[in-house]
C-alpha positions as CSV (number, residue, x, y, z in Angstrom):
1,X,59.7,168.4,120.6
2,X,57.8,169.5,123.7
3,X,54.8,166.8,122.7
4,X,57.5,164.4,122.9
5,X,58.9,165.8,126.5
6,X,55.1,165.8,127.9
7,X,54.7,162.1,126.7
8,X,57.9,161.3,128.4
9,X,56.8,163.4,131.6
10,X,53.6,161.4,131.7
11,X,55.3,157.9,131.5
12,X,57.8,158.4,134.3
13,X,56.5,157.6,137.9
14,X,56.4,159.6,140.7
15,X,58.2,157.0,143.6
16,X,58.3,159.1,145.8
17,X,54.5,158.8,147.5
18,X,55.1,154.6,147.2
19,X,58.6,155.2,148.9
20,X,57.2,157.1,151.6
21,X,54.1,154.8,152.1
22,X,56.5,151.6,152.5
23,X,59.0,153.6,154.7
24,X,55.9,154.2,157.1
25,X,54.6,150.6,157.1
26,X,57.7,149.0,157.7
27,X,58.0,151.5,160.4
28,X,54.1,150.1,161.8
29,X,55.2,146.8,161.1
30,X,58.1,147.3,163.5
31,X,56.0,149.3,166.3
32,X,53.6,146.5,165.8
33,X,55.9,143.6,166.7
34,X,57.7,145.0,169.3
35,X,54.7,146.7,171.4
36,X,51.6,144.6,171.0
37,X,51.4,141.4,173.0
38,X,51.2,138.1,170.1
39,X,48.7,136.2,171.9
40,X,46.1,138.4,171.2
41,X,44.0,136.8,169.1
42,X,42.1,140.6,167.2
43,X,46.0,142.1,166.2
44,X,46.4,139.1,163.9
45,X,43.7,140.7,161.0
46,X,45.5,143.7,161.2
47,X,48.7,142.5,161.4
48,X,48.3,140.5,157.8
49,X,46.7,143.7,156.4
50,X,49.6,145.9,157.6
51,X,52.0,142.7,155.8
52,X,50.5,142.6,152.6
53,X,50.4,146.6,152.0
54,X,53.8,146.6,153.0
55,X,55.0,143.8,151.3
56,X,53.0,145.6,148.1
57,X,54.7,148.5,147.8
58,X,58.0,147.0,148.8
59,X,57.9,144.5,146.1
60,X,56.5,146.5,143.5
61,X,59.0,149.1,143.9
62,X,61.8,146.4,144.0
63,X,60.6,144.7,140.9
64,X,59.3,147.7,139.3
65,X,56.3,146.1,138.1
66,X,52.6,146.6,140.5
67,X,51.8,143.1,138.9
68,X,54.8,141.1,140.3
69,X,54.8,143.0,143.3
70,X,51.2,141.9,143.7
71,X,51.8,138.4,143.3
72,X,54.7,138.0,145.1
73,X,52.7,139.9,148.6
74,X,49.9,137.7,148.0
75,X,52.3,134.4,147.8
76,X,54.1,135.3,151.3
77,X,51.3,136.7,152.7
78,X,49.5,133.2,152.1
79,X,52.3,131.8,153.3
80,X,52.7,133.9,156.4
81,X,48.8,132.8,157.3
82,X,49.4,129.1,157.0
83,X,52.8,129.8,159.2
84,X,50.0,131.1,161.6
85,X,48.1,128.3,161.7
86,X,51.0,125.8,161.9
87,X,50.7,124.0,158.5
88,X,53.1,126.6,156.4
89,X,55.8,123.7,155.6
90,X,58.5,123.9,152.7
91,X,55.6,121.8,150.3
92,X,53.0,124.5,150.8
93,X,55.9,127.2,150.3
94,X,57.0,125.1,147.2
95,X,53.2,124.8,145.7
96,X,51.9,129.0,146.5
97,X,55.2,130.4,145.0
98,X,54.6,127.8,141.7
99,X,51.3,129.0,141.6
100,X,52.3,132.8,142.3
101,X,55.3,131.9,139.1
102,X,52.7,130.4,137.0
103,X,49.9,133.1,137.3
104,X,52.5,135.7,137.0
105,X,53.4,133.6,133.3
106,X,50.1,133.4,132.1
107,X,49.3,136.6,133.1
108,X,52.0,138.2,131.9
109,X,51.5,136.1,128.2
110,X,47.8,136.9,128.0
111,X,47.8,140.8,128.8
């Protein structure tokens, strides 16, 4: 009986540390926007950093699954970067998230 309480103990996750790391990067993300100039060119690289861990953790608590929540960052991120450089259109956004569904299929078959 208490084997069988450990086991359980050991599956469940602790969200707590991922709910308090996506509570402070949205709160960067937002101190970011509003007090740093855009047309700085050096903020950009760690702007998108700052997007994709937050989007991470967001999404992976969300969907409750680190492997969605990966692909799903990595899509919008991707997205957000071509936004950036003028040529993120609703044909790129169509082809990153069908590659982000498909990966996430064959992934999810294969492992």
């Amino acid at each position: 009986m208490r084997k069988r309480r450990d086991k359980n103990k050991q599956k469940r996750k602790n969200l707590f540390p991922s709910l308090i790391i996506t509570l402070v990067s949205w709160f960067l993300i937002v101190y970011l926007v509003y007090s740093v100039d855009p047309t700085t060119s050096y903020i950009m690289v760690p702007f998108f950093i700052l997007v994709f861990i937050t989007l991470l953790f967001t999404f992976s608590i969300t969907l409750a699954n680190t492997r969605r929540g990966l692909t799903t960052s990595v899509a919008i991120t991707i997205f957000l970067f071509f936004r950036y450089y003028g040529i993120g259109n609703i044909l790129n956004f169509l082809l990153i998230f069908g590659l982000a569904i498909a990966s996430d299929i064959y992934f999810s078959n294969n492992h």
